[in-house]
C-alpha positions in Angstrom: 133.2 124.9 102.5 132.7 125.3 106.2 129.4 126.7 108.1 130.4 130.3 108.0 130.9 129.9 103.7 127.5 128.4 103.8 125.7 130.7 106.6 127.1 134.2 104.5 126.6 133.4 101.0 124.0 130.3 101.0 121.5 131.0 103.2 120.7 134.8 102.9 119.1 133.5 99.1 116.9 131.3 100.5 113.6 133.3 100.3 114.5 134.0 96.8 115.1 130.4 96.4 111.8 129.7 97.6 110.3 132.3 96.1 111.3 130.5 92.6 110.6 127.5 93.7 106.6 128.8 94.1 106.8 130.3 90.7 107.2 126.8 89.3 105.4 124.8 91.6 102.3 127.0 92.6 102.5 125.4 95.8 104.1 126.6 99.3 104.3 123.0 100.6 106.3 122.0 97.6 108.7 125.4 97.4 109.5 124.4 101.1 110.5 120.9 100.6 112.1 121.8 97.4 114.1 124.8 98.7 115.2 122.7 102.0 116.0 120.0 99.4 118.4 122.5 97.3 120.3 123.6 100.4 120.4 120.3 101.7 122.1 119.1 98.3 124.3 122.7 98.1 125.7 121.5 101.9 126.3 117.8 100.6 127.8 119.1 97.2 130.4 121.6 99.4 133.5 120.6 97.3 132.3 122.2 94.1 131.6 125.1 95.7 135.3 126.2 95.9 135.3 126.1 91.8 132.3 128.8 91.4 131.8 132.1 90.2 128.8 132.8 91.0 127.1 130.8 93.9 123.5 132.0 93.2 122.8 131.0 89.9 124.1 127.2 90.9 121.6 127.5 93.8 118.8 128.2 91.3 120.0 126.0 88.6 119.7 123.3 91.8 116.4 124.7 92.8 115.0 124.8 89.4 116.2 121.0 88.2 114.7 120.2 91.8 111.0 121.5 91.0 111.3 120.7 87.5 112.0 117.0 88.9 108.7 117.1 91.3 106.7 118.5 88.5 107.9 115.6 86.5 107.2 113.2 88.8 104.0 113.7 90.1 102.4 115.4 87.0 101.5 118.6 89.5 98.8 120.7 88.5 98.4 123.7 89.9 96.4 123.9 93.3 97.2 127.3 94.8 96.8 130.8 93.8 100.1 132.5 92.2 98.9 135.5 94.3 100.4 134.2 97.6 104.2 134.0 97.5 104.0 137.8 96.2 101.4 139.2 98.4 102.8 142.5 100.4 100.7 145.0 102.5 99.9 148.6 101.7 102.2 151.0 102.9 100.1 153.8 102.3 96.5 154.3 103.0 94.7 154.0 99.8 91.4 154.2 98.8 89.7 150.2 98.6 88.7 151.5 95.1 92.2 151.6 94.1 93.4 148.8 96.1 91.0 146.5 94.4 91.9 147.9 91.0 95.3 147.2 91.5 94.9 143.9 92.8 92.8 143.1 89.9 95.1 143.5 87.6 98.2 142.4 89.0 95.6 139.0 89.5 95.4 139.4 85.7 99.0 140.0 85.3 99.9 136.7 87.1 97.3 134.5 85.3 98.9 135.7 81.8 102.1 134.9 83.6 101.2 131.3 84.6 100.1 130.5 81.1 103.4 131.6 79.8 105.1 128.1 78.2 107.7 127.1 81.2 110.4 128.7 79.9 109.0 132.1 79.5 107.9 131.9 82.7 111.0 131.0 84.5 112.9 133.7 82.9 110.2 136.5 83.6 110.0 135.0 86.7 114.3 135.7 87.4 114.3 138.8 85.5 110.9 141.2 86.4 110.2 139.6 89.7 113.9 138.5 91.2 115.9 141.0 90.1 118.5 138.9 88.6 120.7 140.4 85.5 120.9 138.9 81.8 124.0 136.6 82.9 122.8 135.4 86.4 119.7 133.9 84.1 121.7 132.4 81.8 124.3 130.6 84.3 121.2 129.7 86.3 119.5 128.0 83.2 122.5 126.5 81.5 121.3 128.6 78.3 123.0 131.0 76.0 123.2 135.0 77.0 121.0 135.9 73.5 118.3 133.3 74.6 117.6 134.7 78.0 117.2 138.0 76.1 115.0 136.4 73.5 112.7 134.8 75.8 112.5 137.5 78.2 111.8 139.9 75.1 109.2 137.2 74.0 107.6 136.8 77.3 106.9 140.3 77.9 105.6 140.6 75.1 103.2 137.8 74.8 102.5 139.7 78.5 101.5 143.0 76.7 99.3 142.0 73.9 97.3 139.3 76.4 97.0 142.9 79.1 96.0 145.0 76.3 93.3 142.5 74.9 91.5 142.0 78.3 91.6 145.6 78.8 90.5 146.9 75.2 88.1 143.8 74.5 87.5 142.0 78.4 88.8 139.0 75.9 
């Protein structure tokens, strides 16, 4: 693989790299050093990359063994609020009635999200929040195609029924 290979098709998914990364690890500090880490080990692996189809999903397969490595390790707990690596600006004016509202529940949203077991959360994670498709998910995780669609069905949702609770009972 030479720089070019590597500048065109590696580098432009590095925010989403990192942006799975933070899903795992809840922490910017540890998405950075794990994302550099990935495209440090994507450069050093360069001679597999000539046998891929689909040079994403080994980027996140990397990224994900990499953070599921540090979790491992240290025995991370969370430290940061999931609220961060997702936070955009208003485009519109709206009024700070509605902006609150909406924060507050997408603050709800990502709390039942972070309680999801891990591999719910990954795949709602790739799926809702990346953008990736059914078979991007299931290269990425090294798991079957009906699994990804399982899970994700699962995740959602366990999603749901925890949303409706809190806003039919404040439970």
């Amino acid at each position: 693989m030479s720089l070019s290979i590597f500048l065109s098709q590696v580098v432009p998914v590095r925010q989403k790299l990192y942006r799975f990364a933070y899903r795992l690890l809840e922490n910017e500090d540890d998405a950075m050093d794990v994302t550099q880490d990935a495209l440090l080990k994507v450069w050093q692996q360069q001679e597999k990359m000539s046998d891929l189809q689909n040079m994403e999903a080994w980027c996140m397969r990397i990224v994900r063994n990499l953070a599921l490595d540090k979790l491992k390790a240290r025995k991370y707990r969370r430290a940061e609020d999931l609220d961060k690596a997702t936070a955009l600006p208003a485009v519109h004016q709206e009024s700070p009635h509605t902006v609150a509202e909406k924060q507050d529940v997408m603050n709800r949203v990502h709390r039942i999200i972070g309680a999801l077991p891990e591999k719910y959360r990954t795949i709602i994670q790739l799926r809702d929040i990346e953008g990736y498709s059914y078979q991007e998910i299931a290269d990425a995780l090294a798991i079957e195609l009906s699994e990804v669609k399982i899970n994700l069905h699962r995740a959602r949702k366990t999603v749901r029924e925890q949303l409706q609770k809190l806003q039919v009972y404040g439970v």
